[in-house]
C-alpha positions in Angstrom: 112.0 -96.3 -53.5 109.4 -97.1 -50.9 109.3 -94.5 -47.8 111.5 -94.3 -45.8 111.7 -94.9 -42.0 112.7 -92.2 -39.4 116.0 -94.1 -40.0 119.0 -91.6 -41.1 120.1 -93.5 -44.6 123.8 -92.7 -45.1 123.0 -92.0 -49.4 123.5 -88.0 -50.0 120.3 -87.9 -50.5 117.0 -86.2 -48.7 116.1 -88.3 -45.5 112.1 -88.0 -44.5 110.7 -88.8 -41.5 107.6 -91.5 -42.2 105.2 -89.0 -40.1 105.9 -86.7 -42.8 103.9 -89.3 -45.7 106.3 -88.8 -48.1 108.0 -91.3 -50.8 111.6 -90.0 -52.9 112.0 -91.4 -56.4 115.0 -90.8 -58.5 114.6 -88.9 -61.5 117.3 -88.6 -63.8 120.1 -86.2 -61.3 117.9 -85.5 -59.3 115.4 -86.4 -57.0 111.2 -86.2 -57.4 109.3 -86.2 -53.3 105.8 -86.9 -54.2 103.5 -86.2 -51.5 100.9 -89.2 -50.3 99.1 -87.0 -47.9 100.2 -83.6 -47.2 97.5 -83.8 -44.0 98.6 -79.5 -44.4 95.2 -77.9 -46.7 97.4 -74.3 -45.6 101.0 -76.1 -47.6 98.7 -77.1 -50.2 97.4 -73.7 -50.5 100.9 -72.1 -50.5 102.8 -73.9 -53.2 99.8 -73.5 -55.2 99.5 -69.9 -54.8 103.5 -70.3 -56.2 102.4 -72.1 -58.8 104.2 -75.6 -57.7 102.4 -79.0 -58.4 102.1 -79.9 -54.4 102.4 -83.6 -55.1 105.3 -83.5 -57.6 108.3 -80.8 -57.5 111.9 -81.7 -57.7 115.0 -81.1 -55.4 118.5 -81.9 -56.2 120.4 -84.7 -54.0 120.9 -83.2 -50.7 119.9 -79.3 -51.2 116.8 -78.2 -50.8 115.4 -80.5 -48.5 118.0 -81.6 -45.7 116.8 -84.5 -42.9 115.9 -81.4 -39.8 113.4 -79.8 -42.3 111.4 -81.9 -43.7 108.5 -81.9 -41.8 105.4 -80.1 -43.2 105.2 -77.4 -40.4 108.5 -76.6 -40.9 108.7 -76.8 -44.6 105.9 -74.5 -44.0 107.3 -72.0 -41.9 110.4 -72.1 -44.1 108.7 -71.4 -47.6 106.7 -68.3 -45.2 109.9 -66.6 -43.8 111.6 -67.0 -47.4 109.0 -65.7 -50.0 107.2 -63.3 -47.2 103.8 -63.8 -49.2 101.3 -61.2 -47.9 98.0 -62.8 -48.2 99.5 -64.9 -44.9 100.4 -61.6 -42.9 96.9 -59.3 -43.2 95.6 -59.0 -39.5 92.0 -59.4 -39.8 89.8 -56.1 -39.5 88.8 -54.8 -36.0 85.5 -55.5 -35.4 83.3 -52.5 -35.2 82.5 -51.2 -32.1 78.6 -52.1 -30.4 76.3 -49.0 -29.9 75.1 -49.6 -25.9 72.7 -47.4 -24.2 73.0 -47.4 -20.0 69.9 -46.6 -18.4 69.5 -45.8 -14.7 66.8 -45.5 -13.0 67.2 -43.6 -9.7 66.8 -44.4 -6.3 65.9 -48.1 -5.5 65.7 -50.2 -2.1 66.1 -47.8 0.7 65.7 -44.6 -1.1 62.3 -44.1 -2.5 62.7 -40.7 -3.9 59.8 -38.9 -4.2 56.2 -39.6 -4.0 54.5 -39.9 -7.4 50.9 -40.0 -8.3 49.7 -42.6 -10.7 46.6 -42.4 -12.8 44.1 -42.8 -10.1 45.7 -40.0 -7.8 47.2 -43.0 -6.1 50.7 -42.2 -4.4 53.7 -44.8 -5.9 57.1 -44.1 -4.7 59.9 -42.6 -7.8 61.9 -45.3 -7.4 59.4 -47.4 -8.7 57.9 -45.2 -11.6 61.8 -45.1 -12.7 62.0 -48.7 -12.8 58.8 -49.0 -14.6 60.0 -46.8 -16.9 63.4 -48.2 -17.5 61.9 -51.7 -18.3 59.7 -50.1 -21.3 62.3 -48.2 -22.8 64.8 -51.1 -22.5 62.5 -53.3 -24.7 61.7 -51.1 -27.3 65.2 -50.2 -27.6 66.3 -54.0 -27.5 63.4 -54.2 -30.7 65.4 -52.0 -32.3 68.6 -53.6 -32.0 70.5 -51.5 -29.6 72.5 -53.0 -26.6 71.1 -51.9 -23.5 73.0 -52.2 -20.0 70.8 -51.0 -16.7 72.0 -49.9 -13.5 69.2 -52.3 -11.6 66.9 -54.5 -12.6 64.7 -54.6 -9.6 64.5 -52.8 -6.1 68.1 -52.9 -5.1 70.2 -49.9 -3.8 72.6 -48.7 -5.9 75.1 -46.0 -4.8 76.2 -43.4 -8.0 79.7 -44.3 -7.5 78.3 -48.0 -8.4 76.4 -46.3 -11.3 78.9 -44.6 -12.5 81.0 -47.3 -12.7 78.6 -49.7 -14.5 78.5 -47.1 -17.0 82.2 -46.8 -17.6 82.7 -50.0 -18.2 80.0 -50.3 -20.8 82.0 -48.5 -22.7 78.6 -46.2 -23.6 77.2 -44.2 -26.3 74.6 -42.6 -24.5 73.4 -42.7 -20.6 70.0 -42.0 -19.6 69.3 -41.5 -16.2 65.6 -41.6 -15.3 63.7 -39.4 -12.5 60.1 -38.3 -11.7 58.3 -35.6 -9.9 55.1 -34.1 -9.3 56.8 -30.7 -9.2 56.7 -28.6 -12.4 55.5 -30.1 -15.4 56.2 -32.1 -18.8 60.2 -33.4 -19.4 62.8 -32.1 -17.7 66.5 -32.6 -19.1 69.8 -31.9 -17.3 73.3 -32.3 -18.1 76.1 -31.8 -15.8 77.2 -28.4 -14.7 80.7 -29.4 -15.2 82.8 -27.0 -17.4 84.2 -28.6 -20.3 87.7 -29.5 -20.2 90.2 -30.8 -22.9 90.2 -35.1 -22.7 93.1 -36.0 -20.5 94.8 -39.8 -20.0 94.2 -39.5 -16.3 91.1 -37.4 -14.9 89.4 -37.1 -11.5 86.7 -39.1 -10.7 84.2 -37.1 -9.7 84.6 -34.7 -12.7 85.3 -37.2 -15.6 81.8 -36.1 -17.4 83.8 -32.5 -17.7 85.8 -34.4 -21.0 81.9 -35.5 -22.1 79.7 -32.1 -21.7 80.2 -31.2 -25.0 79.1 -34.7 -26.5 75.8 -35.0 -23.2 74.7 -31.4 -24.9 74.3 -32.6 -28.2 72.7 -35.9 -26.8 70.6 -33.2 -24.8 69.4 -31.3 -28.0 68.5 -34.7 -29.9 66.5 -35.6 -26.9 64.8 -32.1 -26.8 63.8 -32.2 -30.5 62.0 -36.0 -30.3 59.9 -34.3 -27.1 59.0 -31.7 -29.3 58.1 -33.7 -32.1 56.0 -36.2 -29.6 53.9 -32.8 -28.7 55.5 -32.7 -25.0 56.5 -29.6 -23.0 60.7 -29.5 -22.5 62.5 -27.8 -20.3 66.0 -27.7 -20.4 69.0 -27.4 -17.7 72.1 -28.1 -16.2 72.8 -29.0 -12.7 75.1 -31.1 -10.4 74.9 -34.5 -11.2 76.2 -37.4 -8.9 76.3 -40.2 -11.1 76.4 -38.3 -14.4 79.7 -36.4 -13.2 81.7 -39.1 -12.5 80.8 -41.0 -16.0 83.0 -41.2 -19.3 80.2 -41.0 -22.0 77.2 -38.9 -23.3 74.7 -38.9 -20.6 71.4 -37.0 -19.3 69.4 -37.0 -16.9 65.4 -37.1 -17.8 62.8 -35.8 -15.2 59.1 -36.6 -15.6 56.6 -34.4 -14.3 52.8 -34.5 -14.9 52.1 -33.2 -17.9 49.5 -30.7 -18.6 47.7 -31.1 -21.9 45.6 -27.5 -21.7 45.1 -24.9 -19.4 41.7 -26.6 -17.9 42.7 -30.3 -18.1 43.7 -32.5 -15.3 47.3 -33.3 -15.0 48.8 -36.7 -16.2 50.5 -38.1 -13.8 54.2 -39.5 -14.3 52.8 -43.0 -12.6 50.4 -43.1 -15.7 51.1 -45.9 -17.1 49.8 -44.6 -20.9 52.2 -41.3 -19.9 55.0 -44.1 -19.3 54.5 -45.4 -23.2 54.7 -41.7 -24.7 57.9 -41.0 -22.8 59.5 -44.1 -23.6 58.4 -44.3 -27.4 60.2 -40.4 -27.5 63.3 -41.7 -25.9 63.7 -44.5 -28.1 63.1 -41.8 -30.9 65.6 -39.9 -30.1 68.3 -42.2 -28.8 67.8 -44.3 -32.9 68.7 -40.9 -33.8 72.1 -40.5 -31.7 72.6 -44.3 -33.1 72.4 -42.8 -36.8 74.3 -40.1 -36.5 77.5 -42.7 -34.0 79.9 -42.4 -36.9 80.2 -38.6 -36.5 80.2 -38.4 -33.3 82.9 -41.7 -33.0 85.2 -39.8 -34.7 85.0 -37.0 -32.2 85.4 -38.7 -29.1 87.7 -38.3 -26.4 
C-alpha cells in the first residue's frame, strides 16, 4: 500500500498524515507502519530504549494508532506520558556557583583622600595609590582564575551606597576594600563594628554586613596570616564601615601605611610602587586561600 495522503480513507484501518513519512502494509490481521524517515533522532531513541525495531512494529486495525495521533510529536508525547521513562525527566545539575572577589578602591574623582608619599617623597593623592593598587591585585587574581568585579575602574566618584550595591549584586565571596595612609605603619585590617545578628529574609540596609561579621572575621584572620607570612607588620580592628556595612558578603577593609623595615630604616612609602607588588602578591595569597577553603564556608552561609 503506497502512503497515504492527508485524505481520511474510510477502511478501519490507521489513517497517516503524508508529513508524518510513513507507509501501512498488511500483515496477516494486522497491520505493519514501517517508518521511511522518522526525521525524530529523540523517537528513535525512545522505542529503542523499549526495545521496539523503530522502522518495523505492528498495530492491530484501528487500535493503537487512530488518525489524531499519528504524528511523531504526538506519538512521542504519548509513548512519554504512558511509560513515564526516567532517563527523559532528570533536570540537569545546577551549575556550581563562580567564586568572585569585589575590590574597591576608595575615594575617586572629587574625593582624593589622603595625601600619600610615593617612593621619591613625592605627594600622590589616596585615591590614586588605591586604584593603583586595585589594578595589580585584579590581574594577579584574574591569572589565577578568580572573577574579579571593581567598584571603578578609573577616577570616577563613587558613593558607598553605589558600592555597596555593586557588591550585592556580585553575589561575592570576599570584598576587599583598599585604603592608604601615611599614619601608623605596615597593614591595617578592619571589619565592621556591627554586632552579629542571626541571617534574616529582610534586613536594613545600612546594617546588612551584621548577618556577614562572623564570615568578614574569618576572611580577616586568613588575610592576617598571608601578611604574616609575607614578613609585614598587621594590625588588626574593627570600626564603622560605610560601604562594608551595608554589604551581604565577607568583606574588609585593607589600610596601607609605610612600612618600616628596622628601627633605623627609612620608611616605604604606600605610593611605592615595589611596596604595591608585596601587598598585592599577599592579597592574592590570601584570598586563593578563602577560594580553597569556599566549600566550607558555602555551606555556612546565610
Amino acid at each position: 500500500m503506497p502512503s497515504t495522503d492527508s485524505t481520511q480513507q474510510n477502511t478501519g484501518r490507521p489513517v497517516l498524515h503524508e508529513n508524518t513519512a510513513y507507509t501501512v502494509r498488511q500483515k496477516n490481521s494486522g497491520y505493519t507502519i514501517r517508518q521511511k524517515n522518522l526525521g525524530c533522532p529523540i523517537l528513535a531513541a525512545v522505542l529503542s530504549r523499549l526495545g521496539w525495531d523503530s522502522t518495523n512494529f505492528p498495530h492491530a486495525p484501528g487500535s493503537l494508532i487512530p488518525a489524531q495521533i499519528v504524528s511523531t510529536r504526538i506519538l512521542l508525547a504519548s509513548i512519554l506520558l504512558a511509560l513515564s521513562i526516567p532517563a527523559f525527566a532528570q533536570a540537569p545539575p545546577a551549575p556550581a556557583s563562580r567564586f568572585v572577589v569585589v575590590l574597591d578602591a576608595a575615594h575617586g574623582g572629587d574625593n582624593p583622600g589622603a595625601t600619600i608619599k610615593d617612593a621619591s617623597g613625592a605627594s600622590q593623592p589616596e585615591k590614586a595609590i588605591t586604584l593603583a593598587l586595585s589594578v595589580r591585585l585584579r590581574s594577579l587574581l584574574a591569572a589565577r582564575g578568580i572573577s574579579v568585579v571593581t567598584t571603578r575602574e578609573a577616577d570616577t566618584a563613587v558613593d558607598d551606597d553605589r558600592r555597596a550595591a555593586i557588591g550585592n549584586h556580585a553575589n561575592a565571596r570576599a570584598c576587599i576594600s583598599l585604603h592608604a595612609t601615611q599614619s601608623g605603619s605596615g597593614i591595617h585590617i578592619f571589619t565592621s563594628s556591627l554586632a552579629p545578628a542571626e541571617p534574616a529574609r529582610l534586613v536594613p540596609w545600612k546594617t546588612a554586613q551584621a548577618a556577614w561579621v562572623t564570615h568578614s572575621l574569618a576572611l580577616a584572620g586568613v588575610v592576617n596570616s598571608a601578611f604574616l607570612h609575607a614578613g609585614m607588620t598587621v594590625t588588626l580592628g574593627r570600626t564603622a564601615l560605610t560601604a562594608i556595612d551595608s554589604m551581604a558578603c565577607p568583606a574588609v577593609a585593607i589600610e596601607v601605611a609605610p612600612e618600616i623595615p628596622s628601627a633605623n630604616a627609612q620608611p616605604i612609602n604606600p605610593g611605592d610602587t615595589e611596596y604595591q607588588t608585596r601587598v598585592a602578591q599577599a592579597l592574592a595569597a590570601a584570598l586563593l586561600d578563602w577560594r580553597t577553603n569556599a566549600a566550607r564556608t558555602e555551606a555556612d552561609r546565610p
